[in-house]
C-alpha positions in Angstrom: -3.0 -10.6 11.7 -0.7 -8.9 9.2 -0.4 -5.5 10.3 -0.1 -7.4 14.0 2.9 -9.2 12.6 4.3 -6.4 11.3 4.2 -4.2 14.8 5.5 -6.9 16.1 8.8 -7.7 14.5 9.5 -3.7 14.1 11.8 -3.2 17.1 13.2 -6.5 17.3 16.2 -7.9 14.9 15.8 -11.7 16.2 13.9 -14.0 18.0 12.5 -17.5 18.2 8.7 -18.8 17.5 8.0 -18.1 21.6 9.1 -14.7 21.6 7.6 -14.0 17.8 4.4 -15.1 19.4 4.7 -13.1 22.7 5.4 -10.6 20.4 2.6 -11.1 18.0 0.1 -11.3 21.9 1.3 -8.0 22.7 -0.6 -6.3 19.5 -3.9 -8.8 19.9 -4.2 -7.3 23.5 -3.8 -3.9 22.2 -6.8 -3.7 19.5 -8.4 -6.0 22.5 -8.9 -9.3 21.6 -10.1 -11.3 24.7 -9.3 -14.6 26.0 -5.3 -13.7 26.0 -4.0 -13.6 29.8 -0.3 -13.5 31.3 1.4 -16.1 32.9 0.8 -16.1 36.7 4.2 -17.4 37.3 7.6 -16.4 36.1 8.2 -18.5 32.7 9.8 -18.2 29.7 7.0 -17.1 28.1 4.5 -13.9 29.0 1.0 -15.2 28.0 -0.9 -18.7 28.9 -1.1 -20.4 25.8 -2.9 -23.2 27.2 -5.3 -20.8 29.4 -8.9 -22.0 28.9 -9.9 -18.7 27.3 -7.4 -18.5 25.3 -9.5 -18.1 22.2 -8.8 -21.6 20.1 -8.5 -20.1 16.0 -4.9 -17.4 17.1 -2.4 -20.7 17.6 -3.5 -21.8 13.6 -3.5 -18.5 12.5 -0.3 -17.4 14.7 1.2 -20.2 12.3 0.5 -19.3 9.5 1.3 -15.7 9.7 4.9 -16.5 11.1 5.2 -19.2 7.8 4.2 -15.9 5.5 6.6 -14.2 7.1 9.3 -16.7 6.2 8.0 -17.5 2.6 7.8 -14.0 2.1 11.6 -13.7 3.3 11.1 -11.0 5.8 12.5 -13.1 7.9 14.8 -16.5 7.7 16.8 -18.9 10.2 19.7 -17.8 11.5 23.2 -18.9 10.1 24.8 -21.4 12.8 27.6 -23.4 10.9 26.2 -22.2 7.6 26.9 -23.9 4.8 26.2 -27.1 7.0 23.1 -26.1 8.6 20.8 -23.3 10.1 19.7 -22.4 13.4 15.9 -23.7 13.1 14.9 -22.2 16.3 15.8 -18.8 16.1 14.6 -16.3 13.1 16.2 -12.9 11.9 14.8 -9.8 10.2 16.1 -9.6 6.8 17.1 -6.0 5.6 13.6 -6.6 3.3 11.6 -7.5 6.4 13.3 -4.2 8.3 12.0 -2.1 5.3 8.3 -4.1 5.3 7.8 -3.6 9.2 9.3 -0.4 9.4 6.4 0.8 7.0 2.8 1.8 8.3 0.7 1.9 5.1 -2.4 -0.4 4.6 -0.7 -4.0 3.4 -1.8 -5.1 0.0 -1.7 -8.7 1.1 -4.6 -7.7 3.2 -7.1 -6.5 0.8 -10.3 -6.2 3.0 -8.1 -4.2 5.5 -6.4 -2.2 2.4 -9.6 -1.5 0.7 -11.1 0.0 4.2 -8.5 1.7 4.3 -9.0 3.4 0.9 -12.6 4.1 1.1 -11.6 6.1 4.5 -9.3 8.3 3.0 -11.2 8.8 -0.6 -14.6 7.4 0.4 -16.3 9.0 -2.9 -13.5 6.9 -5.1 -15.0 6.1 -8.6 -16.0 2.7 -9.0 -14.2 1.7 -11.3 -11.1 2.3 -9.8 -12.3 0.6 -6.6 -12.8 -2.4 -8.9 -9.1 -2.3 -10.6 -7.6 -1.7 -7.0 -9.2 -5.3 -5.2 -8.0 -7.2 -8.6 -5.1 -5.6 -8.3 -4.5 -6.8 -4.7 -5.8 -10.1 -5.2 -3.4 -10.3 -7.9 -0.2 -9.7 -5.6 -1.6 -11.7 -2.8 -1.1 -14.5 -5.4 2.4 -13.2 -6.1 1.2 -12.5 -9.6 3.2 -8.7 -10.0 2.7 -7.7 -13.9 -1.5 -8.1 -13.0 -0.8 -6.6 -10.1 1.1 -3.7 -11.8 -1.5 -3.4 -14.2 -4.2 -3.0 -12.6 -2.6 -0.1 -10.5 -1.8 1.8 -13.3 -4.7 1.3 -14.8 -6.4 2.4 -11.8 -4.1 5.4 -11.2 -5.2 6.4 -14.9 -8.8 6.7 -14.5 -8.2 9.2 -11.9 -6.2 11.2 -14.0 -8.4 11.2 -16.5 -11.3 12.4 -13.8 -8.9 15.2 -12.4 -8.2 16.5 -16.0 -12.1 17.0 -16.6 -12.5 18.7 -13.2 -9.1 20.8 -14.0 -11.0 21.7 -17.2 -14.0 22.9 -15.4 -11.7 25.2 -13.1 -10.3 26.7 -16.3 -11.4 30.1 -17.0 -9.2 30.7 -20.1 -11.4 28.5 -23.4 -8.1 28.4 -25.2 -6.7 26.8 -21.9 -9.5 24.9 -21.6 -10.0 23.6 -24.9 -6.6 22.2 -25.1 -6.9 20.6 -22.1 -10.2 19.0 -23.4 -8.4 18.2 -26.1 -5.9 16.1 -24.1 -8.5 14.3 -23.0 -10.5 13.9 -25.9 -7.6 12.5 -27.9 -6.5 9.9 -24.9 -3.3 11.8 -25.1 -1.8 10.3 -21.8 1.8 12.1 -20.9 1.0 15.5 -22.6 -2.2 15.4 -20.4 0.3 14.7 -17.1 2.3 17.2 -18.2 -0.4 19.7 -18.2 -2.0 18.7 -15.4 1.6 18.5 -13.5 2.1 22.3 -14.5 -1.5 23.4 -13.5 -0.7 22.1 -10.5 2.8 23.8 -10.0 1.2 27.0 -11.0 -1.2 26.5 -8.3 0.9 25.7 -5.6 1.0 28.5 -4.2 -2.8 28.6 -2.9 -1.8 26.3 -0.5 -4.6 24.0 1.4 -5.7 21.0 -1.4 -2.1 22.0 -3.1 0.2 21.2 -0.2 2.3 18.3 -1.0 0.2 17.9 -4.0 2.7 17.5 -7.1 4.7 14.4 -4.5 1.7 12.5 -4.3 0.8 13.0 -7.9 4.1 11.8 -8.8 2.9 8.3 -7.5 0.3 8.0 -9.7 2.2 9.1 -12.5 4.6 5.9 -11.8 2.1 3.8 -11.4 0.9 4.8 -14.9 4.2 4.4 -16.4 5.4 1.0 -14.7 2.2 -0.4 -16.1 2.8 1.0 -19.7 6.3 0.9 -19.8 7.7 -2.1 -16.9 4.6 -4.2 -16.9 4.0 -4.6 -21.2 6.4 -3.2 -23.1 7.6 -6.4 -25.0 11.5 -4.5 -25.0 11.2 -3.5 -21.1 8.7 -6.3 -19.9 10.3 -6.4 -16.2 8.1 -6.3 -12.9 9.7 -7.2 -9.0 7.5 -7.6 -5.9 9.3 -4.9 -4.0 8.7 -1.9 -6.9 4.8 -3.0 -6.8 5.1 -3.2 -2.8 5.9 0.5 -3.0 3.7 1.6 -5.6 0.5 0.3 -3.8 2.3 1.6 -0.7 1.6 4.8 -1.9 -1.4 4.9 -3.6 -3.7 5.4 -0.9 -2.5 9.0 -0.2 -2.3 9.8 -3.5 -5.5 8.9 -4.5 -6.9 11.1 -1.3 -4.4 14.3 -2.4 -6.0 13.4 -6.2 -9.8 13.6 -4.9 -9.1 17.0 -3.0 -7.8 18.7 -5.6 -10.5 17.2 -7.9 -13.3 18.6 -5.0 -11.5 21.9 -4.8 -11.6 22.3 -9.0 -15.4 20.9 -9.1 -16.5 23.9 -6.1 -13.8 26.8 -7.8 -15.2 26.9 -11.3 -13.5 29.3 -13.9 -11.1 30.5 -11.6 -7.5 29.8 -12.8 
């Protein structure tokens, strides 16, 4: 229902539950869910919430979406004689709820639909970072950002890791490619980004796996540092909902750009 929610509220600024809910019917009937008709008649609302097909679990679960939506505070009442009191019937879109619906990424509060997601775009991902990525999300869908963090970079980390030893492969140079293997060997983290960043650069200019591919790195390059630097650094220790938000945001493209170029080093052996 999340990613229906947030189609929903994208092109509208206010509303009230009726028209959230109209709202919210329009998406059902698009990815066809049955049982939802329109009214015969004109009325102030567009679909026959009482129609005897209308299928008995969306009015709950219409609820509950529209009460994460306030808890979350995408959206909020509307100011009527504020300080004195609110306009409980009508809701606006917060300037955070414009930047959530305007986005089209997988949501991480929706971590079967996130982790589909995933496996489409990278659907040989390593295990192990399949397993940091669902505890990561099931750590934000609990609001619980430093886990959530931590996990991401952690996850982001593995796969640098696995594109250094398929970089190393594609090395034809052995003094190239034993300091890279030395990188790895040693566990030594941001001089192995910074080698890999500059392989990269250097390879840009074959084009294909290499378009876009030093943005997308950069993602998982944040990742890495907001968990070693935001997330447990006892001086720095400082993680918000929106900076993770944007982080796993990202991450699914990323990761795919990261398992092309790891493909394209694995099938070009001593070439660069």
């Amino acid at each position: 229902m999340l990613p229906l929610a947030r189609s929903a509220i994208r092109e509208t600024d206010n509303f009230d539950v009726g028209q959230f809910t109209d709202l919210l019917c329009d998406q059902l009937v698009k990815v066809g869910v049955p049982g939802i008709t329109k009214q015969g008649a004109v009325g102030p609302r567009r679909y026959n919430y009482g129609g005897q097909n209308f299928p008995s679990p969306l009015p709950s679960g219409m609820t509950e979406v529209f009460f994460y939506l306030l808890h979350r505070g995408f959206i909020l009442p509307e100011p009527q004689t504020f300080p004195v009191g609110f306009n409980h019937g009508r809701y606006w879109k917060t300037p955070r709820g414009t930047a959530w619906a305007r986005c089209v990424e997988p949501l991480p509060e929706d971590v079967d639909g996130y982790m589909r997601a995933l496996s489409q775009l990278a659907p040989k991902l390593d295990s192990v970072i399949l397993q940091y990525i669902r505890e990561g999300l099931g750590s934000f869908s609990r609001e619980m950002y430093f886990s959530a963090a931590v996990m991401l970079g952690a996850a982001s980390e593995k796969e640098i890791y696995l594109l250094g030893q398929s970089l190393a492969k594609a090395l034809k140079y052995k003094d190239k490619r034993k300091q890279l293997d030395g990188l790895l060997e040693g566990r030594s983290l941001y001089r192995l980004l910074e080698s890999i960043r500059q392989h990269i650069a250097i390879c840009s200019k074959l084009r294909g796996a290499f378009d876009g591919a030093e943005s997308h790195l950069l993602s998982l390059f944040e990742a890495i540092r907001v968990q070693r630097n935001d997330a447990v650094h006892p001086n720095t220790a400082n993680v918000v909902e929106d900076g993770v938000r944007l982080s796993y945001d990202a991450f699914p493209r990323a990761i795919q750009k990261a398992e092309a170029l790891r493909q394209w080093f694995d099938s070009n052996p001593n070439c660069l």
